[in-house]
N, C-alpha and C positions, 0 to 999 in steps of 0.2 A: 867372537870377533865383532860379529852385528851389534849388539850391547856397547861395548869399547867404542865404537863409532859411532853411535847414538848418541853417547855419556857426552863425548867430546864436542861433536856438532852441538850438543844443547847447552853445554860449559861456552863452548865459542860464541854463540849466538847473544848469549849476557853480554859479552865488553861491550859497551861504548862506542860509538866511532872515531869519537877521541881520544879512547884509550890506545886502540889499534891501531891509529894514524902514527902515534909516536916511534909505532916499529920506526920509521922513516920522516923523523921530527923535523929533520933540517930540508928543506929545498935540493932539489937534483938538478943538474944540467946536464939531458938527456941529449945524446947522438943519434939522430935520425940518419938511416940510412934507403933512399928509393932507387929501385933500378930498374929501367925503361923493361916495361914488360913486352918478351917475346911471345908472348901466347896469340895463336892465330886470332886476329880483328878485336882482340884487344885496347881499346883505344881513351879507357879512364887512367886517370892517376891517382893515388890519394889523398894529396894535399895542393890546393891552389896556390901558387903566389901570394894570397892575399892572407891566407891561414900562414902560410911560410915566414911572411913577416910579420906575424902578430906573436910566433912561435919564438921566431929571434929575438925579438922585444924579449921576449920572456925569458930568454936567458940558453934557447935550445943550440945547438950544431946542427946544422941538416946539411947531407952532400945529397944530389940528384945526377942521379948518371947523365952525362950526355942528350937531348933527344927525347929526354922520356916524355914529356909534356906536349910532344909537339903535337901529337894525333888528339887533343883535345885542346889543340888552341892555343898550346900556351910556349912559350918559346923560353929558348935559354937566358936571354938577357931579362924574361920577367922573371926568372926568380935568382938570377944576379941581382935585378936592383933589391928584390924580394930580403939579400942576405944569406941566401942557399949559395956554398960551393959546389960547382959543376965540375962532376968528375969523368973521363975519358974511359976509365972503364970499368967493368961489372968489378972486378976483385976489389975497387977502393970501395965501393958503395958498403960490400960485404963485412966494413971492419968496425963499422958502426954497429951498436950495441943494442939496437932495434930496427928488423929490417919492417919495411909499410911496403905492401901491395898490393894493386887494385885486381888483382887476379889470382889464382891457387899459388903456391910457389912448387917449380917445377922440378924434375929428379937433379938438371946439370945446375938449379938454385942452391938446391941441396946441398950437394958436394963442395957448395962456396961457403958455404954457414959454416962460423966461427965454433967454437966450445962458451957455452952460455949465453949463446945470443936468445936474444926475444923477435919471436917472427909475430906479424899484426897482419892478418891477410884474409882472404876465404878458404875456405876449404875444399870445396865441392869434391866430397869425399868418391865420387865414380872415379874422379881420376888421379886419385891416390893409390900408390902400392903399398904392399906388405914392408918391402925395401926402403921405400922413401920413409914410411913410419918409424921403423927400426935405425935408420940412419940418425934420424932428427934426435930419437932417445940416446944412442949412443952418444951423440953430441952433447946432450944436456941441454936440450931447447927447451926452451919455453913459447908455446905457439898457443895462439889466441884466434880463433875463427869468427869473422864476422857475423857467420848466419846462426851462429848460437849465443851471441853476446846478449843481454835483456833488458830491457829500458823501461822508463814508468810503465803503471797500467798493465805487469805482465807483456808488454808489445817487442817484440825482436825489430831496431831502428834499421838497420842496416837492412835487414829485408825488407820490410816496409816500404824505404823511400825506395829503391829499386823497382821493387812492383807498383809504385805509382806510377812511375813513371814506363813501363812494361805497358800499364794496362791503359794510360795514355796514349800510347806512341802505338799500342795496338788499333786503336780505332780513328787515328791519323791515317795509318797506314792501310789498313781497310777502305779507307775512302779514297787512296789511291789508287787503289787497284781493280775499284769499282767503275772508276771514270774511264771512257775512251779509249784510252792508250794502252790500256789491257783486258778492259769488261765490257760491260753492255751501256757503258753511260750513263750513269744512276749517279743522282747524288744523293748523298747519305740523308742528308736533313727533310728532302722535299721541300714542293713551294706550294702555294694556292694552286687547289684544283689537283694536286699532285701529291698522293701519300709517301708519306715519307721511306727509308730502306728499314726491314727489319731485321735488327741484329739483335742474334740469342749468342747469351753468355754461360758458359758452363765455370762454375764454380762461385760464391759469394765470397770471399776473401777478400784482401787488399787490392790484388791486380784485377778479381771482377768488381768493384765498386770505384776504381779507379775508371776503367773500361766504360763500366755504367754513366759515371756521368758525364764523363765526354762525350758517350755518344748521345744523351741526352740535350746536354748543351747543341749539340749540332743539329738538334731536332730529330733524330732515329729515334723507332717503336725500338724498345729492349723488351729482351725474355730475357729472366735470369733462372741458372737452373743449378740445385746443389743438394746434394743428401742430408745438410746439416740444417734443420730449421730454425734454429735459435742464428746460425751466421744470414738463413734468408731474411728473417725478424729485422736483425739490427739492421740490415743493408735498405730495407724499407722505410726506418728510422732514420738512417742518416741521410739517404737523398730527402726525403723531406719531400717526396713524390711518391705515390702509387704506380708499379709498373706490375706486369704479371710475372711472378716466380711459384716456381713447382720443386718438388721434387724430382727426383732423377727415374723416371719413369719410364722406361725403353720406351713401351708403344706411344706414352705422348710426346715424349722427346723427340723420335721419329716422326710423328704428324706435323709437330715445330719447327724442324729441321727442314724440311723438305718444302717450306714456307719462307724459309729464311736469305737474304742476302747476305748476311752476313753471318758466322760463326765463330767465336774466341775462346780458345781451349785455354782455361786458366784454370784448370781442378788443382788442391793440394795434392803432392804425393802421398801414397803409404805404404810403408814400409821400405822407403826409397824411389819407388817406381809409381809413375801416375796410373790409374784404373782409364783402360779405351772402352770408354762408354758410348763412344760412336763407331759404330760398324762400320766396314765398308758397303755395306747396302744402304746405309742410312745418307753416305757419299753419294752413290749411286743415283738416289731420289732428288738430289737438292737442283736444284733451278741451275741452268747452267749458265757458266759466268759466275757464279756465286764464288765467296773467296772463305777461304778456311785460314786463321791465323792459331795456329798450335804455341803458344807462350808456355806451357808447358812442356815442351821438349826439352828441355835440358833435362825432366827425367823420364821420358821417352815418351809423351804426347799424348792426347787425349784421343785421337783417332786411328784406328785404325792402317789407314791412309799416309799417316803421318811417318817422312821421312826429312832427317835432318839436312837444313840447307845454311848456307853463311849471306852478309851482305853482298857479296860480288854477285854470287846469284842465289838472289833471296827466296825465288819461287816455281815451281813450274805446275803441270796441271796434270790432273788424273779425275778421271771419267768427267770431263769439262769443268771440273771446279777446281779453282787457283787455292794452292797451296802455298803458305808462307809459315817457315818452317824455322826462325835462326833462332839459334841459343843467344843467351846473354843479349837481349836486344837494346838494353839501356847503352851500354856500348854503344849504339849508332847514334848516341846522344851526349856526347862523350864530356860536354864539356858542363853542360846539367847534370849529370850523373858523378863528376869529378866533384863537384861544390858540394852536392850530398854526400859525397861519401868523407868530404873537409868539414862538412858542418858537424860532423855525428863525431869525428878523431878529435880533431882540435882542442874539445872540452877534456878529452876521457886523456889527451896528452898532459896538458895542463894541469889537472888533476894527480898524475903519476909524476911530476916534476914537484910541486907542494909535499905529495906522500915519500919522497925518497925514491921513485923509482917504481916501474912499473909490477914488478914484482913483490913491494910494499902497498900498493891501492889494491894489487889483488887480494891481500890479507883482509880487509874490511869492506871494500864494496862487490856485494853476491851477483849483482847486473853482470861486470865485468869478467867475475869468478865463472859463469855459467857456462862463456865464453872460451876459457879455455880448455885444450884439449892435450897439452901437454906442459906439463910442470917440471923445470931442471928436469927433465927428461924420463919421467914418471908421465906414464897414459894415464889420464885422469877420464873419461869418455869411455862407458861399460859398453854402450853400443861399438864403437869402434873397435874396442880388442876383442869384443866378439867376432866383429866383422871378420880382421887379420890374425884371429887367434893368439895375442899379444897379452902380455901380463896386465890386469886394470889394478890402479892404485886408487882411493876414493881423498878426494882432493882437499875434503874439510878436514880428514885426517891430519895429511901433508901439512894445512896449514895449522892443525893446532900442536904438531907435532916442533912445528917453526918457532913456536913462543921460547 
């Protein structure tokens, strides 16, 4: 069977892309469907007003429920004038032939989902079940996850521009909680005569080189610290600045730490779950008043220490040092974070409207192909039907089996 799927994938990989485009020769006028996400502090959308009518121009439908927009600014009359019909409630949204959300879609989304629809969303596979997986198949979905779509250069966009703006918004937020009104009155940058705060970063990735230069900008000492030498390499390369980065070293990590104002847990996960490379003794040591921003918790945090908190109450303290603790933190940015996530859809829409439809660009462009995780209702995703123990179908198959 491995051979047979070999044979094919390398047969597939010869067409053209304009050979393949023709699956879907003529222009489609795709039906967008968004519906206001209930997911707690959920506050992006995934397409602005301004994508919406560039969309209509184009020839699309889009209906947006009620409200959805409104936690990031955007109101129902902008995407009326936008050319979006606002719909009153979740069942009309559902009959649109592509659902868009800026958040997982949830078990009672589920049971709204048509027979062949296309869902465009994230995944964040912790909070998926067995049930919701099986459901979607049963239906014949086709569902498309943003954190495994793939863009030039090998780079996943969709997570990218999130953790830029994560690892931004973390060292904003760090120097809030340094000042006065919660710390010891420290500013981050320092002045003459006045050394500046030092904030160490755990992990070199997008959210720590994002991190890195804000805090840089602001005039903070940075430590950067990550097990991968080749991500601390380029992260020296691209600031275009000398700062000290180590390896992940307990005992110097701990001598760093305990030095530190500031700490930003942005390690990559593996194997689902982040590695707590800070102990709580190494908590224990840090200066007090010192603030801990855990940006990895959404897969369970880089410290010890570290327990999950939301915006309402973003932080509290243990053994004197303030923790801040919220998943999804681009969310609290909602309406920065809604224009990235319009800027990244809006092409890959446009594209699947040219190709016949989104399940026609899937034949030819592999970016997009990467992305999904369920095909008419075939688990394309090895890791996941292992996860759920769910039949895996290999996807280049499916589509050379389409010809």
């Amino acid at each position: 069977m491995e051979s047979i799927i070999g044979k094919l994938k390398s047969e597939y990989a010869l067409y053209p892309k304009e050979v393949l485009a023709e699956i879907g020769n003529s222009k489609k006028s795709l039906f967008l469907g968004i519906p206001k996400e209930t997911e707690f502090q959920e506050k992006r959308i995934p397409l602005t007003p301004n994508s919406v009518a560039a969309l209509v121009n184009y020839g699309f439908k889009i209906s947006i429920e009620q409200d959805a927009g409104i936690n990031a600014n955007f109101s129902n009359e902008d995407y009326l004038k936008a050319g979006a019909n606002i719909a009153l409630n979740k069942e009309d949204i559902f009959k649109a032939d592509v659902i868009l959300k800026s958040a997982p879609i949830s078990a009672p989304e589920i049971s709204l989902l048509q027979k062949n629809q296309i869902v465009i969303a994230p995944i964040l596979l912790p909070t998926q079940t067995k049930t919701m997986i099986k459901t979607m198949m049963e239906k014949r979905i086709t569902a498309i996850a943003f954190e495994y779509v793939r863009g030039d250069y090998n780079t996943y966009p969709f997570m990218r521009s999130m953790s830029e703006i994560a690892g931004n918004y973390a060292i904003l937020t760090a120097s809030k909680y340094l000042s006065n009104e919660y710390g010891s009155g420290i500013l981050l940058g320092g002045i003459a005569g006045q050394p500046p705060a030092k904030v160490l970063i755990l992990g070199a990735g997008t959210v720590g080189e994002a991190a890195a230069k804000a805090a840089l900008a602001l005039g903070a000492s940075v430590q950067v610290f990550d097990d991968n030498i080749f991500r601390l390499s380029r992260l020296q390369s691209d600031l275009g600045h000398k700062i000290y980065t180590s390896v992940i070293d307990p005992i110097n990590l701990a001598k760093n730490i305990a030095r530190a104002h500031v700490v930003i847990g942005a390690l990559k996960p593996k194997n689902g779950k982040t590695p707590k490379v800070v102990t709580e003794d190494m908590v224990c040591a840090m200066k007090k008043n010192a603030v801990i921003i855990d940006v990895s918790i959404d897969h369970g945090g880089c410290f010890e220490t570290s327990m999950v908190t939301n915006h309402n109450e973003p932080i509290y303290r243990k053994h004197d040092v303030l923790h801040y603790c919220v998943p999804n933190i681009a969310s609290n940015v909602s309406k920065t974070a809604s224009y990235a996530l319009s800027n990244i859809l809006s092409p890959i829409l446009k594209n699947a409207a040219d190709s016949g439809g989104i399940e026609c660009l899937l034949k030819y462009d592999a970016n997009l192909r990467q992305g999904a995780f369920l095909y008419k209702g075939a688990l394309t995703k090895e890791f996941i039907a292992t996860k759920f123990d769910l039949k895996f179908t290999d996807l280049d198959l499916l589509m050379s089996a389409d010809f």
